[in-house]
C-alpha positions in Angstrom: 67.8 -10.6 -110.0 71.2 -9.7 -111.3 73.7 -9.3 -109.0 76.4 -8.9 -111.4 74.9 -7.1 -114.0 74.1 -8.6 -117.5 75.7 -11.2 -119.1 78.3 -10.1 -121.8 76.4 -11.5 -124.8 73.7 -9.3 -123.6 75.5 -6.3 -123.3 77.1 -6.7 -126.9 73.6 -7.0 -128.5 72.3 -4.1 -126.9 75.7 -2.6 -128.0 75.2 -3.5 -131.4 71.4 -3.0 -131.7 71.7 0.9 -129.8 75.0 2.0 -131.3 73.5 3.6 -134.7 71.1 5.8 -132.7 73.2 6.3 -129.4 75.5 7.8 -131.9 73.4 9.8 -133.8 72.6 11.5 -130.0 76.3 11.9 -128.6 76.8 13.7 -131.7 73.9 16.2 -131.2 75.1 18.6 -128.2 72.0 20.4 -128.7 69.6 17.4 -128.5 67.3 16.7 -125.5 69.2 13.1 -124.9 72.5 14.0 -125.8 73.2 14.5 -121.7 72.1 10.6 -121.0 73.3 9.3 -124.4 77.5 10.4 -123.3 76.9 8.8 -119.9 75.7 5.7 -121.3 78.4 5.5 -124.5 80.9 6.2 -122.0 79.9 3.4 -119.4 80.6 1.5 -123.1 84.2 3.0 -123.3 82.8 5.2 -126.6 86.1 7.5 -127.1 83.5 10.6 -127.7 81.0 9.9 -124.9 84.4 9.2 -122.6 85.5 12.7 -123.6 82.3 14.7 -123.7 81.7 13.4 -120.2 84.7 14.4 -119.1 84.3 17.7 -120.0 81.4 17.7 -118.1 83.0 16.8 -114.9 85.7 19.7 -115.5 82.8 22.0 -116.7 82.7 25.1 -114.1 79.0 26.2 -115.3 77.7 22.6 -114.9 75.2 22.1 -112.0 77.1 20.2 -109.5 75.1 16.7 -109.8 75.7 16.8 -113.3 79.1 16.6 -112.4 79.2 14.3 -109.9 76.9 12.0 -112.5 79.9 12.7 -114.8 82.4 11.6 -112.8 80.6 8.8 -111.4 79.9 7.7 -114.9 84.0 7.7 -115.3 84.1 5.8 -112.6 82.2 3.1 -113.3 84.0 2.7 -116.4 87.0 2.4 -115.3 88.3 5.6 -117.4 92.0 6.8 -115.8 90.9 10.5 -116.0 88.2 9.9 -113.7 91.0 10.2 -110.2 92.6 13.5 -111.9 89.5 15.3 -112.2 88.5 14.6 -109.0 91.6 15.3 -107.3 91.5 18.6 -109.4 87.9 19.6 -107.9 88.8 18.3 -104.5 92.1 20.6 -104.4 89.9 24.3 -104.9 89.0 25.9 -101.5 86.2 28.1 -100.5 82.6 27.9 -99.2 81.5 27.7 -103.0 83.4 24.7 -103.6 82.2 22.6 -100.8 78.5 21.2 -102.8 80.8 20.4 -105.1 83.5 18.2 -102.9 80.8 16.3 -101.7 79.6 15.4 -105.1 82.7 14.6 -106.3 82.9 12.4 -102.9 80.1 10.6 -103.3 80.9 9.8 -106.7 84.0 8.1 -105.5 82.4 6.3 -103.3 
């Protein structure tokens, strides 16, 4: 079991052996993996992915566990946008905005 995840070698060769296709589906919008292929290229600190999935987290039409999927996924790579988004969700008001704190809550946590 790995308690602290893969080794680095093993994360560069998947990397290097995924990048060609994982690229082909970040930059495919339309495409049935494009959702799953931003979160993982961002976890990778891919400039695109990082930005496509922060547009998700900002994006008001989103389903709120998208979001908090998005944010999480900011999270967990240490991105610096990840704190202003969510202090930007956690600042609006209203009933309608409460699924949504406690996404972006859990995503912090």
């Amino acid at each position: 079991m790995l308690t602290n995840g893969p080794p680095a070698a093993t994360v560069a060769a998947l990397k290097e052996r995924l990048s060609g296709t994982l690229g082909k589906l970040v930059a495919d919008p339309k495409g049935p993996l494009h959702g799953d292929a931003i979160l993982l290229a961002a976890l990778w600190k891919e400039p695109v992915a990082v930005k496509a999935v922060a547009a998700l987290a900002r994006n008001d039409s989103a389903m709120a566990e998208q979001r908090q999927l998005a944010l999480a996924t900011l999270v967990a790579a240490k991105d610096a946008a990840a704190t202003g988004i969510a202090a930007d969700l956690l600042a609006r008001r209203g009933e309608a905005a409460r699924p949504l704190h406690v996404a972006i809550l859990t995503a912090l946590a």
